[in-house]
C-alpha positions as CSV (number, residue, x, y, z in Angstrom):
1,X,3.4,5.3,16.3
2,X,2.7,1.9,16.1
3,X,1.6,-0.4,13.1
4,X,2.8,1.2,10.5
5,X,1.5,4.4,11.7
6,X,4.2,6.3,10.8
7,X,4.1,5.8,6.9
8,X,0.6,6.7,7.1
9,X,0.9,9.9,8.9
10,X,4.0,10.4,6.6
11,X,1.6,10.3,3.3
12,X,-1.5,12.5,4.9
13,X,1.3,15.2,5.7
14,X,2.6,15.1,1.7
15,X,-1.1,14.8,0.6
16,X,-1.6,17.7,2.3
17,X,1.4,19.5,1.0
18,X,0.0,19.2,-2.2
19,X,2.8,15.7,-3.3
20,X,1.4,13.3,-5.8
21,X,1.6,9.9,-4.0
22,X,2.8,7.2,-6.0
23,X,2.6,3.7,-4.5
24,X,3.9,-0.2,-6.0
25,X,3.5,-2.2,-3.5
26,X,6.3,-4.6,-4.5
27,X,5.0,-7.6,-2.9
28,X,6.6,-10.4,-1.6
29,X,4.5,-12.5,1.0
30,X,7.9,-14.6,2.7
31,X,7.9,-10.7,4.7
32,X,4.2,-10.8,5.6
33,X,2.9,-12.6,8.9
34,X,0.1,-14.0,6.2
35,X,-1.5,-13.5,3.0
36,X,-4.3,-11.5,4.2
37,X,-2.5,-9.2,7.0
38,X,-0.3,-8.3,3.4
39,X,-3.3,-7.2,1.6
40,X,-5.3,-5.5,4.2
41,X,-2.0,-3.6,4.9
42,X,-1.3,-2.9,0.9
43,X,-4.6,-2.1,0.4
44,X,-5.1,0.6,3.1
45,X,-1.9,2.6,1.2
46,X,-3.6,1.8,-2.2
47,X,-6.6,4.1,-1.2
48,X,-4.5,7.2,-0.3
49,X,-2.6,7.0,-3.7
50,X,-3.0,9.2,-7.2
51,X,-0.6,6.8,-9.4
52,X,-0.2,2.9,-8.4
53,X,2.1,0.5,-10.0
54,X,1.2,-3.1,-10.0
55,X,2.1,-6.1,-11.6
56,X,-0.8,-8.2,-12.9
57,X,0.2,-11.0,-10.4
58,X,0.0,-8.3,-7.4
59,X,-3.7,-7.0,-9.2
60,X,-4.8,-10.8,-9.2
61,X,-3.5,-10.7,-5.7
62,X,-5.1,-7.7,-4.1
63,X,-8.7,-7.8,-6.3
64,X,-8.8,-12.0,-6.6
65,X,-9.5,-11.6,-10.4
């Protein structure tokens, strides 16, 4: 699996086990190729979890408000 397949496949197996998927995204851009490859890769996770923990930095981040 390529591009971060993996993880994904990982969370639709536990979803379907019945987990409750938690997610913080911890974000620290230096580890991203850009800004917006970050978010569009946080933000794909941040749709398939029940409980997210953000800092109000990362929620300005992700939402731009």
């Amino acid at each position: 699996m390529i591009n971060g397949a993996a993880h994904l496949k990982a969370l639709e197996v536990a979803k379907e086990a019945g987990c409750l998927l938690s997610y913080d995204p911890n974000l620290r851009l230096p580890l991203w190729p850009s800004a917006d490859e970050a978010r569009k890769q946080i933000l794909s996770i941040w749709e398939k979890a029940d409980l997210i923990k953000v800092s109000d930095n990362e929620l300005e981040f992700l939402t731009g408000s």
